[in-house]
C-alpha positions as CSV (number, residue, x, y, z in Angstrom):
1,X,0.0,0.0,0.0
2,X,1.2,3.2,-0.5
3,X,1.2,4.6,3.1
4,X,-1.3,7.9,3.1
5,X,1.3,10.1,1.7
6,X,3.3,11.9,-0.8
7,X,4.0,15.4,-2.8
8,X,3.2,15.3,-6.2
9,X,1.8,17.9,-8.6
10,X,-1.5,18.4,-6.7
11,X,0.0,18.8,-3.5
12,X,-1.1,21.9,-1.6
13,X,1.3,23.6,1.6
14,X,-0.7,22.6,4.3
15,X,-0.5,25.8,6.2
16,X,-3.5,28.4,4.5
17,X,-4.7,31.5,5.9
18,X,-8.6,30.3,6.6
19,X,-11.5,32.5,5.5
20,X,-13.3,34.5,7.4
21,X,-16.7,32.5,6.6
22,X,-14.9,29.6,7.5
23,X,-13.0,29.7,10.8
24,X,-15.4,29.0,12.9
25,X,-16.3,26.0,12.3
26,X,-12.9,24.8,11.4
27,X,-11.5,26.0,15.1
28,X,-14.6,24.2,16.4
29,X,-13.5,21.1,14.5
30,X,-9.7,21.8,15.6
31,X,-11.1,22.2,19.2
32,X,-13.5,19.4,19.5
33,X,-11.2,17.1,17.7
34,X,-8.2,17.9,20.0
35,X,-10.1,17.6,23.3
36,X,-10.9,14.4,22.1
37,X,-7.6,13.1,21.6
38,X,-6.0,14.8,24.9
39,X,-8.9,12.6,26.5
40,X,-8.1,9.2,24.8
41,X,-4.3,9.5,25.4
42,X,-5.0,10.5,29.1
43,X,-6.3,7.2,29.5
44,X,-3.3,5.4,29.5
45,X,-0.1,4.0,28.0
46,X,-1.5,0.8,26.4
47,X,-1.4,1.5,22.7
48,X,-3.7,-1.5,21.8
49,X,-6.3,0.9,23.1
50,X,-5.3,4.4,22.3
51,X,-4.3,4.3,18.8
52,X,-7.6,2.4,18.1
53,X,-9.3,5.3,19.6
54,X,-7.6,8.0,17.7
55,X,-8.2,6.4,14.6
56,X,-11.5,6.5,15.8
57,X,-11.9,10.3,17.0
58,X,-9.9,11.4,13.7
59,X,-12.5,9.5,11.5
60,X,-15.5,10.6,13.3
61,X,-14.1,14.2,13.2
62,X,-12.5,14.7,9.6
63,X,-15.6,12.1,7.8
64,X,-12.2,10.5,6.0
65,X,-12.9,6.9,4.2
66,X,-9.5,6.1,5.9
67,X,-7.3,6.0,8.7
68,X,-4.1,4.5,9.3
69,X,-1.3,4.3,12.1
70,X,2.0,3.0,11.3
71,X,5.0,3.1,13.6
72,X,8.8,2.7,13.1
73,X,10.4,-0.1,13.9
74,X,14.6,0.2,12.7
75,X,14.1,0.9,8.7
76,X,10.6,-1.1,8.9
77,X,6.7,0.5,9.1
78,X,4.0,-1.6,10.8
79,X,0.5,-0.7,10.8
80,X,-0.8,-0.3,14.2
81,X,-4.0,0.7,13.7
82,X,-6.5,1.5,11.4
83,X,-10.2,2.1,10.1
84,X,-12.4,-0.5,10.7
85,X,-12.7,-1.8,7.0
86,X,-8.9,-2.3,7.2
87,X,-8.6,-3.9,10.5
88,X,-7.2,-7.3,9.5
89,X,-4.2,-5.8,8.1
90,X,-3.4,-4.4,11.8
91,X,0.0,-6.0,12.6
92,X,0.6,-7.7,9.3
93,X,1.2,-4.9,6.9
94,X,4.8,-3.9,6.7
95,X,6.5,-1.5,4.9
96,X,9.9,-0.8,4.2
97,X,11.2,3.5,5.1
98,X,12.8,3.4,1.2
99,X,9.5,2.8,-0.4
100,X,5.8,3.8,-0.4
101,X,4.2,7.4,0.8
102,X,4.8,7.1,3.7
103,X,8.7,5.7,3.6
104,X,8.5,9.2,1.8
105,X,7.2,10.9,4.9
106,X,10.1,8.9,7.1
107,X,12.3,9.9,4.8
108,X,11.7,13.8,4.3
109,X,10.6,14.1,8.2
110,X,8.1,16.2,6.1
111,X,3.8,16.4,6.2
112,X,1.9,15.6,2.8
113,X,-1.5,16.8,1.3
114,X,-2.3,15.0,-2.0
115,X,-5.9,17.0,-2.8
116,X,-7.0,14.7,-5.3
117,X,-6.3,11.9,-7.5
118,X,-3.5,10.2,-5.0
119,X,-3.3,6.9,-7.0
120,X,-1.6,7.9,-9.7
121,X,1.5,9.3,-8.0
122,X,4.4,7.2,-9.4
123,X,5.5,6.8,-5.9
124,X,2.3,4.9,-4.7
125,X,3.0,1.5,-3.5
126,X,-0.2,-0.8,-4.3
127,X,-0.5,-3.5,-2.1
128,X,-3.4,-6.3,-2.1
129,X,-4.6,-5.3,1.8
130,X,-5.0,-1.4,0.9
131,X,-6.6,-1.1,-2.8
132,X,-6.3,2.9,-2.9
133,X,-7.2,3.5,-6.6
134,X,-10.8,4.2,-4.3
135,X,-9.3,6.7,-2.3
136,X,-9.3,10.3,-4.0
137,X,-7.3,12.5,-1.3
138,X,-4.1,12.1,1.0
139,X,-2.8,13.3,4.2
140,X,0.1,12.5,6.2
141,X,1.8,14.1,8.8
142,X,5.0,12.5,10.6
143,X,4.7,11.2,14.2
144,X,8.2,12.9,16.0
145,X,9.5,11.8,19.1
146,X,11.3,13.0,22.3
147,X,14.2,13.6,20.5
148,X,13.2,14.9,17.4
149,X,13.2,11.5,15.6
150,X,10.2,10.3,13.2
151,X,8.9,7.3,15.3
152,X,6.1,6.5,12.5
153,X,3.4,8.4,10.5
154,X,-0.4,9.0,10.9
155,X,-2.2,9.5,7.5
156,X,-6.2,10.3,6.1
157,X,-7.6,8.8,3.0
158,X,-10.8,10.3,1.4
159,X,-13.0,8.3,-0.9
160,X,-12.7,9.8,-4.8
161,X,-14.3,12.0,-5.8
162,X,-14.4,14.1,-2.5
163,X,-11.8,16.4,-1.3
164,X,-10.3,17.1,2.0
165,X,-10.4,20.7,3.2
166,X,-7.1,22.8,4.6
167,X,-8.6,22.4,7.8
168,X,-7.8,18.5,7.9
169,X,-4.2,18.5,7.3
170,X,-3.9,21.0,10.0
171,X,-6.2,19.0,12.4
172,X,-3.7,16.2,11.5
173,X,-0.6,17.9,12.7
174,X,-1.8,19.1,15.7
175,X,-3.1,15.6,16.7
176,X,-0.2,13.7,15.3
177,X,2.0,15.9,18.1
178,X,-0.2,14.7,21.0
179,X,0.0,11.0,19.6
180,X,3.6,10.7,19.3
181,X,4.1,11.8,22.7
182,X,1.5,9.3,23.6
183,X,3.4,6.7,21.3
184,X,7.0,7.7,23.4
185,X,5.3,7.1,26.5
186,X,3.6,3.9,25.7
187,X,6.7,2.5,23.7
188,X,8.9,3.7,27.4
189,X,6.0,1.7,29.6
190,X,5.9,-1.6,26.9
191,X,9.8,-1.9,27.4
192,X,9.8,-1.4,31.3
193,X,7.1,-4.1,31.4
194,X,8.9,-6.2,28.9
195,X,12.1,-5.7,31.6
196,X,10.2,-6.6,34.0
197,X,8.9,-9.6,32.7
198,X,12.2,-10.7,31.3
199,X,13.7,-10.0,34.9
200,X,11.1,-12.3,36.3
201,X,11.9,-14.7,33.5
202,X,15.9,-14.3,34.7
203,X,14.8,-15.2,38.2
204,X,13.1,-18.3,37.2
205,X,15.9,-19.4,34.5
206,X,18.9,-18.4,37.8
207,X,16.6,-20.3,40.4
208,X,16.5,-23.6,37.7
209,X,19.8,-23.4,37.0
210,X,20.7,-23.0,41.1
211,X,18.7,-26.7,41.3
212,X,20.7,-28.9,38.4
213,X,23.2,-30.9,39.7
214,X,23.6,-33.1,36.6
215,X,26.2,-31.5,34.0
216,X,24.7,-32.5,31.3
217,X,20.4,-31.2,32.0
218,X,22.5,-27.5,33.1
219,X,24.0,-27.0,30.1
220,X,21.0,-28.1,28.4
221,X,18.6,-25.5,30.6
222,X,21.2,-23.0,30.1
223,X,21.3,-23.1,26.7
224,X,17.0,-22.9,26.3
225,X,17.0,-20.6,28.7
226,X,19.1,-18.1,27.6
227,X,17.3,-18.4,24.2
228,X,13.7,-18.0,25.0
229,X,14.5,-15.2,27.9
230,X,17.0,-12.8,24.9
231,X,14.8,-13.7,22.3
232,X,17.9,-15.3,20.1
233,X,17.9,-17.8,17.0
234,X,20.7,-19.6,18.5
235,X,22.7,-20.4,21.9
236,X,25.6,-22.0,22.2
237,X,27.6,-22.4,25.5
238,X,31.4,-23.4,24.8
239,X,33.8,-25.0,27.1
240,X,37.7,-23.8,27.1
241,X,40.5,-26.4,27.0
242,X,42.4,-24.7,29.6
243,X,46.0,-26.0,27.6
244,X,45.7,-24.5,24.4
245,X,42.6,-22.0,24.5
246,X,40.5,-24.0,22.3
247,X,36.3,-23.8,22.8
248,X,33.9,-26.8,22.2
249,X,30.5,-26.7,22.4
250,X,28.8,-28.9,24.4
251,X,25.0,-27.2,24.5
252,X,23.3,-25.5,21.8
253,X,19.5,-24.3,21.5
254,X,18.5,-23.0,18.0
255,X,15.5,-21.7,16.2
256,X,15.1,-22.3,12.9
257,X,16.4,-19.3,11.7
258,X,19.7,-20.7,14.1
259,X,19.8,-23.5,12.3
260,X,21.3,-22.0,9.1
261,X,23.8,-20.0,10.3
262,X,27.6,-21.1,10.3
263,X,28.6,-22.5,13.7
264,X,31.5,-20.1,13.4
265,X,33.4,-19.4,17.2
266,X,31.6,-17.3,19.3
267,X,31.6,-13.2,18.5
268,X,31.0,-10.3,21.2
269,X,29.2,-7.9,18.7
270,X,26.1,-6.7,20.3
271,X,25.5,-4.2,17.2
272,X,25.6,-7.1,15.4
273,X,23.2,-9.1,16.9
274,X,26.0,-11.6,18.2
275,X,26.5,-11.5,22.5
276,X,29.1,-13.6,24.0
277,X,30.3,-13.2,27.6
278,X,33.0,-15.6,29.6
279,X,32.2,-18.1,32.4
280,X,34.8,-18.6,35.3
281,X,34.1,-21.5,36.6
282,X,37.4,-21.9,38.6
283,X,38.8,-25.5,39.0
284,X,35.4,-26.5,37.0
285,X,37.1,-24.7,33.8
286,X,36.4,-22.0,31.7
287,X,33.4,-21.2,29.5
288,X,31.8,-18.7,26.9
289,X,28.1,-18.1,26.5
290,X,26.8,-16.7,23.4
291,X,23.7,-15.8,21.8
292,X,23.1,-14.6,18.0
293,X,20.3,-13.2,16.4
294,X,19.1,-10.8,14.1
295,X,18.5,-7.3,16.0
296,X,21.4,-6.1,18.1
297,X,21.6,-6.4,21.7
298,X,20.8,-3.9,24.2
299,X,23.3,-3.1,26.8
300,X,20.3,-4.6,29.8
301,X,20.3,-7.4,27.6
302,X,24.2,-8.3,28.2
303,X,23.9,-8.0,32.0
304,X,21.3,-10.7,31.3
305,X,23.5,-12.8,29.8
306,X,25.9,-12.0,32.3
307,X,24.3,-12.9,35.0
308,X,23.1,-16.2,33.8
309,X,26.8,-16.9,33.2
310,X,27.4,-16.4,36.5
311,X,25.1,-18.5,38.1
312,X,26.1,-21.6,35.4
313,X,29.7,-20.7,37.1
314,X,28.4,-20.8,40.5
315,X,26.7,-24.0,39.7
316,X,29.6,-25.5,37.2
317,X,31.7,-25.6,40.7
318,X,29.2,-27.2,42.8
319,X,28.2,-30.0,39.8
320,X,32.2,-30.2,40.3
321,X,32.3,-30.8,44.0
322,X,29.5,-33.3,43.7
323,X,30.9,-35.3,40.5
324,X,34.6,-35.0,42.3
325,X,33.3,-36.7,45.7
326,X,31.7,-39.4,44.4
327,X,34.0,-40.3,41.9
328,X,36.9,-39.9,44.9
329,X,34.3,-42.4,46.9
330,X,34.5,-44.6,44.0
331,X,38.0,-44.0,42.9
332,X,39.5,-44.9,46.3
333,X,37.8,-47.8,46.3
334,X,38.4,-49.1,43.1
335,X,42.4,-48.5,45.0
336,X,41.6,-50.6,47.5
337,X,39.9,-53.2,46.3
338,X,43.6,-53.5,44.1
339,X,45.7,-53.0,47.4
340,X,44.0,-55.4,49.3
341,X,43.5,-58.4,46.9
342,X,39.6,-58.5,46.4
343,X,40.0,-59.3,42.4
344,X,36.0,-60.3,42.6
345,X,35.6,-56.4,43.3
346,X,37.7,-54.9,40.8
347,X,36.1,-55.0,37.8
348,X,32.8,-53.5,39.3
349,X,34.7,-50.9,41.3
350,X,35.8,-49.9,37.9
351,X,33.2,-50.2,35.3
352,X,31.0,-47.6,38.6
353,X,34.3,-45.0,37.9
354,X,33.5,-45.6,34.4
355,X,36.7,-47.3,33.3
356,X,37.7,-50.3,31.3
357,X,38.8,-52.8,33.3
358,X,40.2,-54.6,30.5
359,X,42.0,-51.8,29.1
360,X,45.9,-51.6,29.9
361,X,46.7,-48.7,32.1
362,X,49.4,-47.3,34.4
363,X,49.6,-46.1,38.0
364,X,51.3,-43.0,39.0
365,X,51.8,-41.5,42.4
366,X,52.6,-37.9,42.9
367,X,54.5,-36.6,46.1
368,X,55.5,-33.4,47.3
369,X,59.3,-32.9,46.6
370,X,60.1,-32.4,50.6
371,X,58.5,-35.5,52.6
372,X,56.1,-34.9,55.3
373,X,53.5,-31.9,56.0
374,X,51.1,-30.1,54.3
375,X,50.8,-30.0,50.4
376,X,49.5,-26.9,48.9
377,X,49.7,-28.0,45.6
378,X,48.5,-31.3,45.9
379,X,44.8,-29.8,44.7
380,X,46.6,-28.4,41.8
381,X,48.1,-31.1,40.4
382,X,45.2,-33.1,40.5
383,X,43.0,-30.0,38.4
384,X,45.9,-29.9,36.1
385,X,45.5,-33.8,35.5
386,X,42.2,-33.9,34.9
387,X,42.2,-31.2,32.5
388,X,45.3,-32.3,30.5
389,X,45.1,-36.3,30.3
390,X,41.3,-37.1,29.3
391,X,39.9,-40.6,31.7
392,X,42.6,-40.0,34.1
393,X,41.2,-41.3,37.8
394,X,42.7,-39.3,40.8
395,X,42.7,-40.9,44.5
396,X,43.9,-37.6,46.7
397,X,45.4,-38.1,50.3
398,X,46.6,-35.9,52.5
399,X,50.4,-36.5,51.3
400,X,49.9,-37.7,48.1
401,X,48.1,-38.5,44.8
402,X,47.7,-41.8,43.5
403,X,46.3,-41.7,39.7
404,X,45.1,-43.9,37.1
405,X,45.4,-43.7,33.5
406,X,44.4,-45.4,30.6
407,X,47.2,-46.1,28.1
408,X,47.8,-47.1,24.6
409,X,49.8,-50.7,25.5
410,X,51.3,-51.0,21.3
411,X,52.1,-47.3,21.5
412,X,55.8,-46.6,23.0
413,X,56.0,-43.3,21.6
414,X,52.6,-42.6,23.3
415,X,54.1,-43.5,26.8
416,X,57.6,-41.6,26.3
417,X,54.6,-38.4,25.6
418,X,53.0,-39.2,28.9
419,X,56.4,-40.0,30.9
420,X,57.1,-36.6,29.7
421,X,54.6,-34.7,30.8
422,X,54.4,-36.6,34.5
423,X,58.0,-35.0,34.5
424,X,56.8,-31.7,33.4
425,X,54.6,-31.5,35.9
426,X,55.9,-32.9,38.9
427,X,58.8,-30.3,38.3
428,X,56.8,-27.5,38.1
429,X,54.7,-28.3,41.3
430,X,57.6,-28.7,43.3
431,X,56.9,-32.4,43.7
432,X,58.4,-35.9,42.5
433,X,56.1,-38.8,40.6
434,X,56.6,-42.2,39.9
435,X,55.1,-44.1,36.9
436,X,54.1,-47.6,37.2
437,X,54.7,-50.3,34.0
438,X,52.2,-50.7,31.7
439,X,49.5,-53.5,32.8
440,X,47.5,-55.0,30.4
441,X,44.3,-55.0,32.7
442,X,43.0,-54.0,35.8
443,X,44.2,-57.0,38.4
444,X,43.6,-57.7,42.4
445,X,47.6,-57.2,42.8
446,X,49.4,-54.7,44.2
447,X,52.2,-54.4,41.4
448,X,51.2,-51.6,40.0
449,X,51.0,-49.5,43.2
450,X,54.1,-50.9,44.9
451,X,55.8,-49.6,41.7
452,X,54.6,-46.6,41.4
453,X,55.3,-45.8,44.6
454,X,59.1,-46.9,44.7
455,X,59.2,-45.0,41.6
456,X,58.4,-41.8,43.2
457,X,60.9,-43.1,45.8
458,X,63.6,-43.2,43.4
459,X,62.8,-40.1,42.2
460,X,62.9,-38.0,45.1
461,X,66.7,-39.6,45.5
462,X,67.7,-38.9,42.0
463,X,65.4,-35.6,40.9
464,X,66.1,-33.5,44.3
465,X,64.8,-30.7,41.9
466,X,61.4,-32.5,41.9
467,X,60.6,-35.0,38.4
468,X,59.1,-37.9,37.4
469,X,60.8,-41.4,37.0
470,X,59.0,-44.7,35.5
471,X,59.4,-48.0,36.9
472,X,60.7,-49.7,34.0
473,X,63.6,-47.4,33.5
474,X,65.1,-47.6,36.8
475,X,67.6,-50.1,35.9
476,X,69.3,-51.8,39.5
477,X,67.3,-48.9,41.7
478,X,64.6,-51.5,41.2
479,X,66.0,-54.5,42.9
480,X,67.3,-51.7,45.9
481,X,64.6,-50.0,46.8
482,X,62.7,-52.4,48.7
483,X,65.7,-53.4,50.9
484,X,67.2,-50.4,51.2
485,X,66.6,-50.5,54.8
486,X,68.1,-53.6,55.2
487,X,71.2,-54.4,53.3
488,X,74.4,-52.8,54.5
489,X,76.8,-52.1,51.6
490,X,80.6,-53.3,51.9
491,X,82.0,-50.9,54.8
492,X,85.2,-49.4,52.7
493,X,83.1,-48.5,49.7
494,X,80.4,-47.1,51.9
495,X,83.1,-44.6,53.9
496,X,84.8,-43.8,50.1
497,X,81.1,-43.1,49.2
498,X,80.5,-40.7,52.0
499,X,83.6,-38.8,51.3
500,X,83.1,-38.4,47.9
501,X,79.3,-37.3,48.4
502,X,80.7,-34.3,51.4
503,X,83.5,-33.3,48.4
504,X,80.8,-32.9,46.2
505,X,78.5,-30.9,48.1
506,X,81.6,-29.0,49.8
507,X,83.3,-28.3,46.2
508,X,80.2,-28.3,43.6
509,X,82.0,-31.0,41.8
510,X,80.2,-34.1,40.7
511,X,82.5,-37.2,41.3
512,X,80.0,-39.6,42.7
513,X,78.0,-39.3,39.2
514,X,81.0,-39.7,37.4
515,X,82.0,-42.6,39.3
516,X,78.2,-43.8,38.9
517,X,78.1,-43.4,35.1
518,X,81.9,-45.0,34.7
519,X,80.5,-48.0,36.9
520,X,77.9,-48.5,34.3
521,X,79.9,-48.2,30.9
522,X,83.1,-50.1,32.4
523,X,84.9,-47.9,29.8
524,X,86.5,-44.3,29.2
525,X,85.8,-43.3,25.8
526,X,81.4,-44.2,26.5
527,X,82.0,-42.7,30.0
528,X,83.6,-39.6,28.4
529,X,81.1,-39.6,25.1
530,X,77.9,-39.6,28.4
531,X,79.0,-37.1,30.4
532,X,80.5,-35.0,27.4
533,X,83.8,-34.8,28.6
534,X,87.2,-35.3,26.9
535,X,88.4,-38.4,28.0
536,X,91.5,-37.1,29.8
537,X,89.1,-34.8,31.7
538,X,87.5,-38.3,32.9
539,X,91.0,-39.9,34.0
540,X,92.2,-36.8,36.0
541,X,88.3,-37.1,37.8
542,X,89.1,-41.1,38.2
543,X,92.7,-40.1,39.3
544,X,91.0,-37.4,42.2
545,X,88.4,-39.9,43.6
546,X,91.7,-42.4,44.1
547,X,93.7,-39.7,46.1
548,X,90.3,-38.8,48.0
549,X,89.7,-42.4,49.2
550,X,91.4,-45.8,49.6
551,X,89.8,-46.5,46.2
552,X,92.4,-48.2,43.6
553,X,89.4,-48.4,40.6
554,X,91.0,-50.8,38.4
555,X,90.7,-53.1,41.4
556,X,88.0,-52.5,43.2
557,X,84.5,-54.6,43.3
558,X,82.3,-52.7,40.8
559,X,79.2,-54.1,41.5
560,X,79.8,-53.8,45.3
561,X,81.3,-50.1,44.4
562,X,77.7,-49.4,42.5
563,X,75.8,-50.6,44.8
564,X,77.1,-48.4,47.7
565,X,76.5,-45.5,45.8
566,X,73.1,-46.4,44.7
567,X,71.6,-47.2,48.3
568,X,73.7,-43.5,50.0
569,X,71.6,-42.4,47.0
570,X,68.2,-43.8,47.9
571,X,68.6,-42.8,51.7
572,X,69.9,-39.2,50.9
573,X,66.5,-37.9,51.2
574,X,65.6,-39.6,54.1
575,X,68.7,-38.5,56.2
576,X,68.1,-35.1,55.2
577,X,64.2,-35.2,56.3
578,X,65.8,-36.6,59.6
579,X,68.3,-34.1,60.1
């Protein structure tokens, strides 16, 4: 349709001086008209009943065929209201501001009287809802806002042949000024009550999401919440791999409209329609929540979103704490069950922590670096495993960290990856780690723990920086560490030991590991090669441990040499924790 308006050749200025003869009834009509209106729009800011009514008043007062209200909505018109023969176009008709009369208006911010034959105005818009080759004059004035800014346009129709009067497009104007204001103060009520409601609507969604204490049903709510209460085509909440900054999305909620656009990463553009604001969940990880659609977001509308991410934080850490206590229930008794032989329990103990049992897998135990008291970082190291090595089991003590890990048994390079970053770790939380060998399946027998456990043992002797050692690199430390307490080493090679070790500590030299490492090789040239020395370096070292000690080298006991050093090595740690 072609809104009521337009300038064209029969267009009149719609300010005239009036006649004499005919200004009294044209200020009576001004006057009645206008007390009319100031009484409809005092009646309240509910616009389903005061446009209605103006459309009403001007039609009773002006005797037009037509009436029509249309309001701005971005670059779009929608009728509002209208004359009764046009009433089921009411909220259906649109119009875009570039096209049509009264695009023209929004346009021009200007008024239009068409006196006669308004159809044929190239700049008519005929649509199937409005046929106005019936209507014979036009007026339309624009509605202006608070600020000065054309919120929609008001327009009369008159059925050809007759002819509004200079009296109507003045009426027009002065009522169109009392309706916009009416317009600003409904459209002002609508969006507190729509805030309102959408607050109430927050409170629900925050209250629903406070009472999920499965992961899975609060993403799900989140993600249909925050989509009906923002009125969005899409939501998608993302989680952050906390290693290399990576999102996935594991809850979406999508209208149609959602459905076809790209699942591109999530964009903070609220001018663009596009919202996405960050989750901290703490030790529960990190997050993004985002929500698309096609209108851009108000700045209310972010501190929606906002605050629903901060409740799914709130309740990300206590889904968390639940999930982490019963699986610590159920881990440490899957532990026990191995420790204490009851193989009929194993398997179920298991499959409850949702584990293979038949899978190979390794045990490591973690242990703060200096043995005994509290350990800080203990929690750490656990949230750092269970973000970094996906299926890994934790068992937490008060002095340590047993773990569980699923492994690829055929895959050595796999394992040297995984040996890695157990060293990695343990280093940089100031703790050592030992790794058990790999076991082909979950088994009632303590192997696997006593291993990993004299690994870490091992380590703490050889890594007094902190590390990680596996069990099946160890070499002789294997066959020692069990009886360390017990065996007494060869009493010579013992005292030579001790000297060697105060020289070392006294002189930052490193005899005892060059000793070590020519004990293994039983050569110069590897010795040398190993500790990337010139071999002459290594005989003058060779030649020094002989003056410090009774030692003669070339006749001494090797193994029993070796072994001396290997067990002052594995009850360093301890005498230092004693002293």
């Amino acid at each position: 349709m072609s809104g009521p308006i337009h300038a064209s050749r029969s267009a009149a200025p719609l300010r005239v001086p009036a006649d004499g003869g005919a200004a009294g009834p044209r200020t009576a009509l001004g006057r009645d008209a206008l007390l009319r209106v100031i009484d409809a729009v005092a009646q309240g800011p509910d616009l389903g009943r005061v446009l209605p009514a103006v459309v009403d008043l001007l039609t009773d007062a002006t005797g037009c065929y037509a009436c029509f209200v249309y309001l701005r909505d971005h670059d779009r018109l929608t009728l509002r209201a209208a004359s009764a023969a046009y009433a089921g176009a009411v909220d259906r008709l649109e119009l875009g501001i570039d096209e049509g009369l009264c695009g023209w208006v929004v346009r021009h911010d200007r008024p239009v009287f068409i006196r006669d034959n308004a159809p044929a105005d190239p700049r008519v818009k005929l649509v199937p809802e409005v046929p106005e080759e019936r209507f014979g004059s036009m007026v339309a004035v624009p509605l202006r806002g608070r600020e000065g800014v054309v919120i929609g346009v008001v327009g009369l129709h008159s059925a050809a042949p007759s002819e509004f009067g200079h009296e109507v497009p003045e009426l027009l104007e002065h009522v169109a000024s009392l309706v916009a204001g009416a317009i600003d103060n409904a459209r002002l009520y609508e969006r507190e009550l729509r805030r309102v409601d959408a607050l109430g609507r927050l409170a629900a969604l925050v209250q629903r999401i406070a009472t999920v204490a499965d992961r899975a049903e609060l993403t799900r709510v989140t993600a249909d919440g925050a989509l009906a209460l923002l009125g969005a085509d899409r939501c998608r909440l993302h989680t952050v791999d906390l290693d290399d900054g990576a999102t996935r999305v594991v809850a979406r909620a999508t209208t149609p409209a959602g459905e076809r656009r790209p699942d591109d990463p999530p964009v903070d553009a609220p001018e663009r329609g596009a919202l996405a604001v960050r989750i901290a969940a703490g030790d529960a990880g990190e997050g993004v929540l985002s929500v698309e659609r096609g209108a851009p977001f108000l700045p209310h509308e972010r501190g929606m979103l906002e605050t629903i991410a901060a409740q799914v934080a709130v309740a990300l850490r206590s889904v968390e704490l639940v999930e982490r206590l019963t699986e610590e229930n159920l881990v440490r008794d899957l532990f026990d069950a191995i420790a204490q032989g009851r193989g009929h329990q194993v398997a179920a103990r298991a499959r409850s922590a949702r584990i293979d049992p038949d899978r190979p897998h390794v045990v490591a135990v973690f242990e703060p670096l200096r043995a005994g008291g509290a350990w800080p970082a203990g929690d750490r190291v656990e949230t750092r495993l269970r973000h970094s090595m996906p299926g890994v089991l934790c068992d937490p003590g008060p002095d340590r960290l047993r773990v569980l890990l699923p492994v690829a048994a055929e895959d050595p390079a796999a394992l040297r990856r995984l040996d890695e970053e157990l060293d990695r770790l343990a280093r940089e939380e100031g703790a050592v780690a030992g790794r058990s060998s790999v076991q082909r399946r979950l088994a009632a027998e303590r192997s696997s723990l006593v291993e990993a456990a004299s690994a870490a043992r091992i380590a703490r002797a050889l890594a007094p920086a902190g590390g990680a050692r596996a069990w099946d690199e160890l070499g002789a430390y294997r066959y020692l560490v069990g009886v360390a307490g017990e065996v007494e080493p060869d009493g010579r090679h013992a005292h030579a030991v001790d000297l060697l070790w105060e020289y070392d500590e006294r002189r930052g030299s490193e005899l005892v590991s060059t000793l070590e490492r020519y004990l293994a090789d039983r050569s110069v040239v590897p010795t040398a090669r190993a500790l990337q020395i010139h071999p002459n370096t290594l005989r003058q070292r060779l030649e020094r441990i002989e003056h410090l000690t009774t030692l003669t080298v070339a006749e001494e006991d090797l193994v029993s040499l070796e072994l001396a050093i290997k067990l002052h090595r594995l009850r360093a740690p301890e005498r230092g924790a004693a002293a």
